[in-house]
N, C-alpha and C positions, 0 to 999 in steps of 0.2 A: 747323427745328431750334431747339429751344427751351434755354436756360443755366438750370440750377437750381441754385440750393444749399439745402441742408438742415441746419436750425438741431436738433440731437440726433439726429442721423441714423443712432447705435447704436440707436435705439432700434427693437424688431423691425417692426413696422410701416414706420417710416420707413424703415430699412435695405430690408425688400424692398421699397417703393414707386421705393427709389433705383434698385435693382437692374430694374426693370420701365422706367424710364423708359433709364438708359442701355443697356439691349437695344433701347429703339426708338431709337438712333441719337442721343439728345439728350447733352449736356454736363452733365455733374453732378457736384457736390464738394458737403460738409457738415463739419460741425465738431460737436464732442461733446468730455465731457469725455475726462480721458488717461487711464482708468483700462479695462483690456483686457475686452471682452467678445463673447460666443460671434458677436454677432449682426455683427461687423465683420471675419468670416473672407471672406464671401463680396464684400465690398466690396474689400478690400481683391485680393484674387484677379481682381477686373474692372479695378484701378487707379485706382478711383474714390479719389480724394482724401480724407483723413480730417485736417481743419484744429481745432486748440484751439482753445477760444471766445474768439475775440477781434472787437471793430468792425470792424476792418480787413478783416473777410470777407465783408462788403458790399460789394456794387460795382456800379454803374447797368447798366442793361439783364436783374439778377437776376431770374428768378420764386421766389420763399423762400416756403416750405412750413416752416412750424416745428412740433416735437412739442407734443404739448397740454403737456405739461411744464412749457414755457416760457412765460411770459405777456410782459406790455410791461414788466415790468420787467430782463428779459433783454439784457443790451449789444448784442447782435446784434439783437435787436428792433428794440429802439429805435433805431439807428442805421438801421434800414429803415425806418423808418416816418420818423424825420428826410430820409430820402433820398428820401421822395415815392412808394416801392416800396408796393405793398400783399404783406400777412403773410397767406399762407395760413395755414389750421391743418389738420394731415394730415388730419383727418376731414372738411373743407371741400373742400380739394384732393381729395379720393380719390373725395366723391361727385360732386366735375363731373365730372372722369376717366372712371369708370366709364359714364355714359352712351355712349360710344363701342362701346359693347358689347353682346352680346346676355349679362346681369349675374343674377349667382348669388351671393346672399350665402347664409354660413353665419353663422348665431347660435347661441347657446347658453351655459349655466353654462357645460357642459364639454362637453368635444370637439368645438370649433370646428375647432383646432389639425386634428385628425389627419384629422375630415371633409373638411377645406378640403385639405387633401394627396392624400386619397384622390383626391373627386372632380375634379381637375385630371388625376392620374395618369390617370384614364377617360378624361375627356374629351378631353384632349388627341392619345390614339392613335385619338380618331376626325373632330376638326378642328380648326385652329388655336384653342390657349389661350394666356391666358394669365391668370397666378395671381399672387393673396399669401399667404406663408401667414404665420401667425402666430409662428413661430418662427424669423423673419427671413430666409425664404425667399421670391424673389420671380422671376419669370419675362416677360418680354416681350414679345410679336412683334407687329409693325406691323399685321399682317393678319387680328390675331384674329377669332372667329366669337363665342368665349367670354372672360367675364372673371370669375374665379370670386375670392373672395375674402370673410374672416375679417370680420365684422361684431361691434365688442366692445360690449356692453350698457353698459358701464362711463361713466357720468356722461351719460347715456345718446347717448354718441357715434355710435350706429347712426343714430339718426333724420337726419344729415345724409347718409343714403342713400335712392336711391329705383332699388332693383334692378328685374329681370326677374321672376328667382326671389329667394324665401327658403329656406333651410331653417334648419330652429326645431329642436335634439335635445335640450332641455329646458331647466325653469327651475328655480332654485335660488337661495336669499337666499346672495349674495356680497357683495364690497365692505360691508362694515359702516359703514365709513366715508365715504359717499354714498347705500344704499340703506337705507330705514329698517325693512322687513322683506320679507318674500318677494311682500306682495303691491302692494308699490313697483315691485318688480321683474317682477311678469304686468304691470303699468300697462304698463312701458316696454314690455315685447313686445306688447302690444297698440297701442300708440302706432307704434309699426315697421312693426306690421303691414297701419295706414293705408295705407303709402308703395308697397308690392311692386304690381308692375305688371300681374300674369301668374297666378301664384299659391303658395300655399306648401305644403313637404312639411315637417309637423310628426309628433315622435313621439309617437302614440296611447297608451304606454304611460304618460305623464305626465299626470299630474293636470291641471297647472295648462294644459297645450297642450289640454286637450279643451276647454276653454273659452274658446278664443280666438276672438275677432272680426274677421274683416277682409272688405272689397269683394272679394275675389279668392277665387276656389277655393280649399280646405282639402284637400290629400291627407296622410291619415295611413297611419304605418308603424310595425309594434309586431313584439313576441312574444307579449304576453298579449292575449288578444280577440280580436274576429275585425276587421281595419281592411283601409283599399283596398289595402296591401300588407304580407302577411303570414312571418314568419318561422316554420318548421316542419321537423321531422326534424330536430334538431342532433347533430350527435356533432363527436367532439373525438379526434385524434389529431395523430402527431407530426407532420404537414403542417400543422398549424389546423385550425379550426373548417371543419364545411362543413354547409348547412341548405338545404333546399327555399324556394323563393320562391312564394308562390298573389297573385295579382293579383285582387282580388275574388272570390277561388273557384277561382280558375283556374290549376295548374301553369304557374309561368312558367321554372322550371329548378333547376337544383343548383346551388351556387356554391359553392368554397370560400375561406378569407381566411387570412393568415398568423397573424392574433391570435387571444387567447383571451379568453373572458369575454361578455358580452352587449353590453356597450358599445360592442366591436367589432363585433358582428351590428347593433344599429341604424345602425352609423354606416355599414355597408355599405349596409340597406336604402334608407336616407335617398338615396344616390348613385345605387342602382339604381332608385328613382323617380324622379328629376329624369331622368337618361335617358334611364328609357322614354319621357319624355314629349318629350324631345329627338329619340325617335328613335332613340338610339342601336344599333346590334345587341347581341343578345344574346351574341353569340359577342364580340365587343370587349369587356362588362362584363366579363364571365367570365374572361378572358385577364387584365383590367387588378386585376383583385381579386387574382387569386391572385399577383399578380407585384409587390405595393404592398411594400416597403421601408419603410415607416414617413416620419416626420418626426422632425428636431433633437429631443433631448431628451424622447421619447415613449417610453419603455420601451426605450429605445436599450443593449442588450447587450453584455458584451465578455466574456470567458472568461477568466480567472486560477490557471491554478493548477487544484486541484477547486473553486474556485467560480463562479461567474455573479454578475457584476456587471451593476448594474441601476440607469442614469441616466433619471430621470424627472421631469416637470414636475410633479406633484400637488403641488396645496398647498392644496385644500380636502377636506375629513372623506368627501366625496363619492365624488373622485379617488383617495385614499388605498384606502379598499376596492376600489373599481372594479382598482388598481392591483397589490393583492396578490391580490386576485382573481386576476388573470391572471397571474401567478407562479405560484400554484401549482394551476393549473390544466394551465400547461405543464410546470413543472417538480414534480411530485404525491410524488415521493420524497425531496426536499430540504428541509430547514427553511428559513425568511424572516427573514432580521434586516433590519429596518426604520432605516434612517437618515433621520432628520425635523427640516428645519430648518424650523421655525414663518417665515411670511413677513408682514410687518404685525402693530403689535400690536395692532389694532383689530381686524383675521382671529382672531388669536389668542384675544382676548378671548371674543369672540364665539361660538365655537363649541369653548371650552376642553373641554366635557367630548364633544363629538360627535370632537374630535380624539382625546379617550382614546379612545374606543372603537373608531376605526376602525381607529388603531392595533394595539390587543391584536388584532385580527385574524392581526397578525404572529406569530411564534415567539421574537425574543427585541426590543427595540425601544431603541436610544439615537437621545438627543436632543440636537440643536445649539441656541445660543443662537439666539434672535427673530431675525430679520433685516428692520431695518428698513427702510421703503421713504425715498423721497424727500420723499413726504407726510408721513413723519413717525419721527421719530429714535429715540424713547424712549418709553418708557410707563411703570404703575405697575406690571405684572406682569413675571416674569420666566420664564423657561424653568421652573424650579423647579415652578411652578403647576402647571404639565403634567404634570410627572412624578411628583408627589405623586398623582396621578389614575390613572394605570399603574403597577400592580402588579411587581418588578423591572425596571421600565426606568431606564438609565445615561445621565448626559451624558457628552457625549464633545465632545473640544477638536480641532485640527488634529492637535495632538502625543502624542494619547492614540489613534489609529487603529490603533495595533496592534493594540488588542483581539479588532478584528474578526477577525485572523486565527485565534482560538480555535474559529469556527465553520466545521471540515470541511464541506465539499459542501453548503455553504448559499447560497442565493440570498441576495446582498446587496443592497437594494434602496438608494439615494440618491433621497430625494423631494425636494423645494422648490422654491421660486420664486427664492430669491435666489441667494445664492454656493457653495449646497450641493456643486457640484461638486469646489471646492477640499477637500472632505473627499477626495472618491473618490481626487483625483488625489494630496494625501497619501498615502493607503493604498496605491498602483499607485506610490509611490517606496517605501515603507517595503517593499512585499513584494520592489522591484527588485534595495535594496540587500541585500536578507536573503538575497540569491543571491549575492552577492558573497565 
């Protein structure tokens, strides 16, 4: 048994990494700053220790795993490094860890998150997993068979992985501010894709994945063309989505899924090839799809009143359609007002007018102010930029949330990366007290 602490340990990755390591029986505390977030529910619900950053949280005999966050000028750093202790960095720490395993990375722009959820839920009711997932969910067991886990392209932290599987559900110029354009970001997937040991389940419907290079097997999975695994006969009703699977030509079954929209049909295909190739039964995918709940902050539902509220992680022009997509696909009779808090101004910048657009997809659309990251505070644009670009869309403050309650039996959608939540949970007090 091994003593860890963890230097930003809110942070989702670090948070389930914590959570994985003390289900396998080990000792673990970290420290972060005091300011409350989603990814410290589940830490703190195991009892793991959540210490402010101070020196003093050092102490001989630690193994410290610190967020990329933090560099040596961090007081806890460097008081580890003064102390003779060597400074993991979680993507360093995660790909020794991982060899323990028989290792399932997911990549991608988008929907790492909800794949990496799915395919654990599978796998796991057919033999010991265990998982991370990206929205600070993280699972254990000493005896794993599988260890599936969220691989982020981001400064290209993947490459200190060298999985089993990969799976790749597409590429898309993100981070502005590290990646210079989209085709920086096929490099890094092809760079990745040196490492996979077994081989990868990439989706055929993407441009940039049909060109990708690696030593390893290429299994792809689409809806358009004909690929080694194919999606077919979709319809949509009030259980989810449910579509034919052919395997190179060949009926491999019906499945149905709780979500809507396409994004969810790859992200299923993607899980029902690593599978098959696992072995798994077909009667256990099938069971495990239609029974998937989701993950934190993924389209995550609640009912108010006649409306449907709608907390969700999007925060790139991608995400955002992907996301009202499946609003009103499930919900076909309700208008969509769009709540978008821009996350980075460099995101912002970047893809100002691909955010209009994917935006107006909505029905009616207010915007929160930029919400800046760590990397960086301020910019020269402001929320304004945006909404000049969309035609009646509103900013909206904490204290101006009533608004929303103008829109009858409309699906309210909250998008963003950062503190977007704090809107919803205004609105979920303003409509509390308006019962009052």
């Amino acid at each position: 048994m091994s003593n860890y602490h963890f230097i930003g340990i809110k942070g989702s990755g670090m948070s389930a990494l914590a959570q994985i390591l003390h289900d396998m029986n080990h000792t673990v505390q970290g420290s972060d700053v005091e300011k409350t977030f989603f990814t410290q529910q589940p830490l703190e619900k195991k009892n793991i220790s959540i210490l402010p950053f101070q020196a003093e949280n050092i102490q001989e005999g630690q193994t410290v795993v610190a967020s990329a966050a933090y560099g040596d000028t961090h007081e806890e750093v460097k008081k580890a490094k003064q102390s003779g202790l060597e400074v993991h960095s979680y993507p360093q720490f995660l790909g020794e860890f991982l060899q323990n395993f028989t290792s399932i990375a997911v990549a991608g722009s988008h929907g790492k998150t909800t794949t990496t959820g799915l395919l654990a839920h599978v796998l796991e009711a057919y033999k010991p997993t265990s998982y991370l997932i990206g929205d600070g969910t993280g699972k254990g067991m000493e005896n794993s068979r599988f260890f599936t886990f969220e691989a982020c392209e981001y400064r290209r932290h993947f490459l200190n992985y060298v999985p089993d599987y990969a799976i790749m559900t597409n590429i898309d110029f993100d981070h502005p501010d590290y990646f210079s354009d989209v085709e920086d970001v096929v490099q890094a997937f092809n760079e990745m894709a040196q490492k996979v040991k077994k081989g990868i389940v990439a989706c055929g419907d993407d441009e940039h994945l049909q060109k990708l290079h690696a030593p390893v097997p290429i299994v792809y999975y689409g809806i358009e063309g004909k690929h080694d695994f194919n999606a077919e006969n979709i319809s949509v009703d009030e259980n989810g989505t449910s579509f034919d699977v052919q395997i190179r030509g060949d009926r491999f079954g019906r499945f149905t899924i709780p979500g809507y929209g396409n994004h969810h049909i790859l992200n299923a295909l993607a899980v029902i090839a690593i599978c098959h190739y696992e072995e798994v039964p077909a009667s256990i995918i099938r069971e495990q799809l239609a029974s998937f709940s989701g993950v934190k902050r993924r389209f995550t539902e609640k009912i108010s009143g006649s409306q449907v509220l709608i907390d969700d992680y999007a925060h790139h022009p991608t995400e955002i359609r992907a996301t009202i997509e499946s609003a009103k696909q499930k919900y076909p009779s309700r208008s969509v007002a769009a709540v978008f808090q821009p996350h980075t101004f460099s995101r912002t910048k970047a893809f100002l007018d691909d955010f209009a657009d994917s935006l107006q997809m909505a029905d009616y659309v207010y915007l929160c102010d930029i919400f800046g990251s760590a990397r960086e505070q301020d910019g020269s644009l402001t929320i304004d930029d945006l909404k000049q670009r969309i035609p009646g869309a509103g900013i909206i403050q904490e204290d101006g949330v009533q608004v929303l309650e103008t829109h009858n039996d409309a699906v309210l959608l909250f998008m963003g990366a950062g503190d977007i939540q704090k809107f919803q949970r205004a609105y979920e007090a303003h409509l509390e007290s308006s019962k009052q």
